[in-house]
Backbone as ProteinMPNN parsed JSONL, in Angstrom:
{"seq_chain_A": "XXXXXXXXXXXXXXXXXXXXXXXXXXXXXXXXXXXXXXXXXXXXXXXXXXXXXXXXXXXXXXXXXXXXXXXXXXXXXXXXXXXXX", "coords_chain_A": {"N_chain_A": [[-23.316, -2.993, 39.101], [-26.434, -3.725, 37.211], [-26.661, -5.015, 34.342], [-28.965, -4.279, 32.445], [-30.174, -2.796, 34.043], [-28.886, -0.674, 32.484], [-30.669, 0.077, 30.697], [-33.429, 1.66, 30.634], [-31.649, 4.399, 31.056], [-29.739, 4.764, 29.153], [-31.91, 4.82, 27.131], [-33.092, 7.57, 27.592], [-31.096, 9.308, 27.544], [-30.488, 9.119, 24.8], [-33.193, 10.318, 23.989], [-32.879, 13.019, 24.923], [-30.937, 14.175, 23.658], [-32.115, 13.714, 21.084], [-34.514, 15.469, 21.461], [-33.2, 17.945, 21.95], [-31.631, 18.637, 19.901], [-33.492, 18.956, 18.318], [-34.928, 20.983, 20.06], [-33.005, 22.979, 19.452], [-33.269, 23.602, 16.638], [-35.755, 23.992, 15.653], [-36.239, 26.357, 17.15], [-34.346, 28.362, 15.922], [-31.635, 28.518, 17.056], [-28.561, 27.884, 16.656], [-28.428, 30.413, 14.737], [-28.806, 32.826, 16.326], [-26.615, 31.644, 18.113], [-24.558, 31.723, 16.515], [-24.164, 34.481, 15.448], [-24.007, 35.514, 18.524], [-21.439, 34.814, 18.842], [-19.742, 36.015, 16.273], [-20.198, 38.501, 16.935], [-18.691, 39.223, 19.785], [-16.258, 38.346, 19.196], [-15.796, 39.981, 17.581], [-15.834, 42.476, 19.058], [-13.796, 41.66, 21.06], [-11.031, 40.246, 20.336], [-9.325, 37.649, 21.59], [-11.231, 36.521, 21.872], [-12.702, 32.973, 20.954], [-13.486, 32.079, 17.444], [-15.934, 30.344, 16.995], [-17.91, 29.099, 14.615], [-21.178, 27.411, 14.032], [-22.946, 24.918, 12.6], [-25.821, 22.86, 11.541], [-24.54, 20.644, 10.53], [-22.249, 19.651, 11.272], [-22.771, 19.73, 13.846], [-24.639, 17.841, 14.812], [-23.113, 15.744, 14.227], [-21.426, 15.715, 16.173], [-23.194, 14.914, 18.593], [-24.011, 12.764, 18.073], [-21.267, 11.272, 18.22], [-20.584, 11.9, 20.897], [-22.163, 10.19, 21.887], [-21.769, 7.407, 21.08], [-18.97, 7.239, 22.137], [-20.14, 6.918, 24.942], [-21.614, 4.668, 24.554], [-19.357, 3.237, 23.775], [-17.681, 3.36, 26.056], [-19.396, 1.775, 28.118], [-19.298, -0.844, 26.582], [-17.186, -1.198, 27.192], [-16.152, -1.336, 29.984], [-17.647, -3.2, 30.758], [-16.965, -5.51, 29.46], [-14.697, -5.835, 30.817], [-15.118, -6.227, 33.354], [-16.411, -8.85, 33.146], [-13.931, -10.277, 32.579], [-11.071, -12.587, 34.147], [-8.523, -10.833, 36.035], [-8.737, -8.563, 35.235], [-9.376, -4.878, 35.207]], "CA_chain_A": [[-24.58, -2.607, 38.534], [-26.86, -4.991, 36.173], [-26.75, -4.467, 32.739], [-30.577, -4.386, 32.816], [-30.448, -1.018, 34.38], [-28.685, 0.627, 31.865], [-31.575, 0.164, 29.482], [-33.431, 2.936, 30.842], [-31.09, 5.28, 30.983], [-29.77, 4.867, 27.494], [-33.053, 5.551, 26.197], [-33.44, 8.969, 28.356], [-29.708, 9.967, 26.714], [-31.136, 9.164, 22.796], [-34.17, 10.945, 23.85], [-32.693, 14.137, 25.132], [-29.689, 14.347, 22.456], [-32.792, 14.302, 20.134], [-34.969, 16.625, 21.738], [-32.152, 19.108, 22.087], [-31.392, 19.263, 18.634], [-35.193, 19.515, 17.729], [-35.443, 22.256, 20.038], [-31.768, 23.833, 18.019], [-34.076, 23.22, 15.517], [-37.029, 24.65, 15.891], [-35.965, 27.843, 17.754], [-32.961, 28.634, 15.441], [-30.323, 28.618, 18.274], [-27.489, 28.54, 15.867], [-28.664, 31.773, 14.551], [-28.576, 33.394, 17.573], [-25.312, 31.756, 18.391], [-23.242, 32.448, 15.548], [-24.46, 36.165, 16.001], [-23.631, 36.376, 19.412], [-19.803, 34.872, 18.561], [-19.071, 37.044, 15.506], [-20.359, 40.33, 18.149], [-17.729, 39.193, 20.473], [-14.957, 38.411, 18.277], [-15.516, 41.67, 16.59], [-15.201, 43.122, 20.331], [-12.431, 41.033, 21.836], [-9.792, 39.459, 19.568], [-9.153, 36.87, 21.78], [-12.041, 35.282, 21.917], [-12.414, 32.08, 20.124], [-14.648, 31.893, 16.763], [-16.507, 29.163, 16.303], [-19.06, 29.149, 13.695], [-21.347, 26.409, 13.665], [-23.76, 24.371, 11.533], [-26.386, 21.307, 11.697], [-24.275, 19.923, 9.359], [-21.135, 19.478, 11.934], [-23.491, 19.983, 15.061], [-25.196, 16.623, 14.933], [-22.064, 14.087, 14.139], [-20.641, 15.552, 17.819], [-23.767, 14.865, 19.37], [-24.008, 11.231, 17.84], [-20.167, 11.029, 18.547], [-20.598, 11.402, 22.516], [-23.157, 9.249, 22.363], [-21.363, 6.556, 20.741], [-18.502, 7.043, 23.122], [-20.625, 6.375, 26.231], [-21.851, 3.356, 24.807], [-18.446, 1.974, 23.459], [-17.413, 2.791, 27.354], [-19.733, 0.954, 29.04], [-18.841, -2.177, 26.262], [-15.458, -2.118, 27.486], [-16.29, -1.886, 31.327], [-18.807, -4.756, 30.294], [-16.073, -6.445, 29.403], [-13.483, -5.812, 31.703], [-15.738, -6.855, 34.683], [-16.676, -10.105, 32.622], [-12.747, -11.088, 32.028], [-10.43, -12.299, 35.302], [-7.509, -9.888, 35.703], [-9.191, -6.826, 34.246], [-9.823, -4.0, 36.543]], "C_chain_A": [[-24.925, -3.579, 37.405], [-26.929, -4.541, 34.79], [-28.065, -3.867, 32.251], [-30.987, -2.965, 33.011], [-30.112, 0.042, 33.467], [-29.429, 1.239, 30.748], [-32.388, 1.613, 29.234], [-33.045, 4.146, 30.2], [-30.298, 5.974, 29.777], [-30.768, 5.583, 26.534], [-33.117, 7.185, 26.369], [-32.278, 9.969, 27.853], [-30.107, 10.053, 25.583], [-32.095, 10.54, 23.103], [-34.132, 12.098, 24.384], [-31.634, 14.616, 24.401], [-31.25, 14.721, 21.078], [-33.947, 15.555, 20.536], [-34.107, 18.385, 21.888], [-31.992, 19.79, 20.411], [-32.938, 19.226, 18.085], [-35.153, 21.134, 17.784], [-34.211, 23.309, 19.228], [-32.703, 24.32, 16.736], [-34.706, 24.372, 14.697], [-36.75, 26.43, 16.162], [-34.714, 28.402, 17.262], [-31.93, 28.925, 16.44], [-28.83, 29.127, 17.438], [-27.495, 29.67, 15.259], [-28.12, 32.608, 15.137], [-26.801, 33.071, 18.764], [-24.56, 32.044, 18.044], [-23.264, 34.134, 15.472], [-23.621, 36.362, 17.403], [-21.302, 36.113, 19.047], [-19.285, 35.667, 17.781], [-19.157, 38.317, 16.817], [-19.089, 39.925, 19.31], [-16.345, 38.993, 20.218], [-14.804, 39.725, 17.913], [-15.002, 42.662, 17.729], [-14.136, 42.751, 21.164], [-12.15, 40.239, 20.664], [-9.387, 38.274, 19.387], [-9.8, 35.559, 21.953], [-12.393, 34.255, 20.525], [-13.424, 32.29, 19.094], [-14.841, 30.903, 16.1], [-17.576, 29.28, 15.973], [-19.752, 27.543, 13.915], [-22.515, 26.095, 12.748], [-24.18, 23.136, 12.228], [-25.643, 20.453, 11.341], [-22.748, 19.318, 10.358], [-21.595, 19.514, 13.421], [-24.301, 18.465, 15.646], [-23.878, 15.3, 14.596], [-22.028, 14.153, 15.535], [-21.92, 15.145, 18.767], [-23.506, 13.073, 19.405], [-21.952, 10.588, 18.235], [-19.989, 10.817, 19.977], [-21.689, 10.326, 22.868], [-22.875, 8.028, 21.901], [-20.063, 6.15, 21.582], [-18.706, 6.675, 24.538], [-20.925, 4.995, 26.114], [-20.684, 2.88, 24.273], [-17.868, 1.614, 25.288], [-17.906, 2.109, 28.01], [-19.572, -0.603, 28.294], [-17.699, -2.806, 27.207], [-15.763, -2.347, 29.688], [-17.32, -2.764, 31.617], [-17.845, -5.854, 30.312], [-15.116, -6.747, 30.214], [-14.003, -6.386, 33.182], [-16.099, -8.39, 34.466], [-14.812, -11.184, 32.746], [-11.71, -11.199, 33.418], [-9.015, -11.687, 34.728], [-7.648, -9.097, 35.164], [-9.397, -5.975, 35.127], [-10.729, -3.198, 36.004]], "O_chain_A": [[-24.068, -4.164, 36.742], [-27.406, -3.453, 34.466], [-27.997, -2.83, 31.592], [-31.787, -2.239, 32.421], [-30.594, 1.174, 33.418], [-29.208, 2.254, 30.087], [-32.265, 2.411, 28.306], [-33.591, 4.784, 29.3], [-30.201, 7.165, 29.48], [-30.645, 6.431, 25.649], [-33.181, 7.943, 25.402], [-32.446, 11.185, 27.76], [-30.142, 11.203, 25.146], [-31.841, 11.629, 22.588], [-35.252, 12.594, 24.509], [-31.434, 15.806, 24.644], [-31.323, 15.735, 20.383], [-34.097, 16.506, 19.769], [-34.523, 19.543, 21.9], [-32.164, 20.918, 19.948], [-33.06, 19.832, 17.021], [-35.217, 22.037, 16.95], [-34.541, 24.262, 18.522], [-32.637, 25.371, 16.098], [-34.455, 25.149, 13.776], [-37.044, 27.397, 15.459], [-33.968, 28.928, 18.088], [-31.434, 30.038, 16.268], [-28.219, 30.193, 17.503], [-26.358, 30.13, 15.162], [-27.106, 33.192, 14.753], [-26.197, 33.741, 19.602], [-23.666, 32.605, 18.679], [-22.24, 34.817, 15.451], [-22.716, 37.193, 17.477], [-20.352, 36.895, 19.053], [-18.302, 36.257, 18.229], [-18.21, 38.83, 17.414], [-18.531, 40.989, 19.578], [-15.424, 39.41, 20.92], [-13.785, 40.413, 17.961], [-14.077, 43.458, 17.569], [-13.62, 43.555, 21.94], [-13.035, 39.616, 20.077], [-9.118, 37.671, 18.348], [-9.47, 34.38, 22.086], [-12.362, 34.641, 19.356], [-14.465, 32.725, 19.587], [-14.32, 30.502, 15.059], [-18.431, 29.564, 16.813], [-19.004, 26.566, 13.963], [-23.039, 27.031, 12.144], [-23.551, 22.481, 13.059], [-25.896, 19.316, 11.739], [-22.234, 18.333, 9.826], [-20.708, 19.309, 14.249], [-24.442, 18.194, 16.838], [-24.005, 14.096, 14.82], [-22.384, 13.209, 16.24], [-21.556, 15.036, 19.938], [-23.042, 12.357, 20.292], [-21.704, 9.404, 18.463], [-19.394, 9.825, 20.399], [-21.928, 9.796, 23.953], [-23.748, 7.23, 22.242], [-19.897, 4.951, 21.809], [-17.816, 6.234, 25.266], [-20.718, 4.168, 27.002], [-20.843, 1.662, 24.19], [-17.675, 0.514, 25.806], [-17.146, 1.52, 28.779], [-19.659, -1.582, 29.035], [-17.382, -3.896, 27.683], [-15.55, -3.342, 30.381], [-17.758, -2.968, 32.75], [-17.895, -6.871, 31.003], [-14.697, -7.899, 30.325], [-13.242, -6.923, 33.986], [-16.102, -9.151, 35.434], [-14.659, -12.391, 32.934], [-11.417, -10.114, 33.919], [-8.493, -11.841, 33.624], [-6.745, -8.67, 34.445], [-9.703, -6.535, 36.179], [-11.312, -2.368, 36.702]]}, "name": "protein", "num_of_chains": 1, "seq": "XXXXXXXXXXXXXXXXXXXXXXXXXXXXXXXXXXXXXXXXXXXXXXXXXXXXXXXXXXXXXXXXXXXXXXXXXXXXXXXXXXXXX"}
């Protein structure tokens, strides 16, 4: 595949990582999520509680999205270099 192509598709990843957390945003989601996790913790034990926040909610977004593009560096590279697979 051409490098060319992945231009695109890059953009369409930025631009739904930010629309996502808009709509988080906008429509308090975390609200409504951290509600429903305490109500199920409080009813099962076992279930996990994770609280979250904007504030720890937006690195992980920018974190997978920095991992896709370091992967496609390295299989950039590895297709560029002989003896790489």
């Amino acid at each position: 595949m051409q490098s060319e192509s992945w231009g695109p598709a890059w953009l369409l990843l930025c631009l739904s990582f930010a629309a996502n957390i808009l709509d988080d945003a906008v429509n308090d989601f975390l609200g409504y999520y951290n509600a429903t996790v305490l109500t199920l913790y409080g009813h099962f034990s076992w279930f996990p509680r994770v609280d979250l926040s904007f504030r720890c909610l937006a690195p992980d977004f920018l974190d997978s999205e920095l991992s896709v593009f370091m992967q496609r560096l390295r299989a950039q590279g590895a297709a560029g270099e002989p003896g790489q697979a």
